[in-house]
C-alpha positions, 0 to 999 in steps of 0.5 A, spaced: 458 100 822 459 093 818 458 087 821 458 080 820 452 076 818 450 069 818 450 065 811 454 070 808 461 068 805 467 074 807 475 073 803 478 072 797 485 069 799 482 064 805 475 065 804 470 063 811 463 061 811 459 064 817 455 059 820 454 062 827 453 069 830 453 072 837 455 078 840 463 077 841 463 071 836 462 069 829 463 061 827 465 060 821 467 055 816 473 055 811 478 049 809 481 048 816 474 046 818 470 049 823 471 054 829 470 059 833 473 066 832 473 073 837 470 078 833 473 084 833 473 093 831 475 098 830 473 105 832 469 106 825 464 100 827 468 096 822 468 088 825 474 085 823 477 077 825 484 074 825 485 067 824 492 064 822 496 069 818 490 073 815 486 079 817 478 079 814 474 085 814 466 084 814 467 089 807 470 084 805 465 080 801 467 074 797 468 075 789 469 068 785 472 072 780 478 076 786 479 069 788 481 065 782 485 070 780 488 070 787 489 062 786 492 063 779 496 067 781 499 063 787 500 057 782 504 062 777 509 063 783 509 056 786 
């Protein structure tokens, strides 16, 4: 099972901050500002949220280098 934990950083493409954790819920951080997201999973134990139009698995850890090129790649193509 991989859970979201308070403090860390997940995401590449929209990165969010956990700031908060309960059982259901994670509060996170992201430059939407705060807010509180249900926290959901999948038959693997794998925890997952959905805000706005991204999906972030709690694998996802963040990489500073995935995602300036993910920056850079979306200026190219604007």
């Amino acid at each position: 099972m991989k859970a979201f934990e308070t403090s860390q950083s997940y995401g590449n493409d929209l990165t969010i901050n956990v700031i908060k954790r309960t059982a259901k819920t994670i509060t996170i951080n992201t430059s939407f500002g705060e807010q509180r997201i249900k926290v959901r999973g999948q038959e693997n134990g794998l925890e997952y949220i959905s805000f706005k139009c991204w999906i972030i698995y709690a694998t996802d850890n963040f990489d500073m280098n995935e995602a300036v090129k993910i920056a850079n790649e979306k200026a190219y193509y604007s």
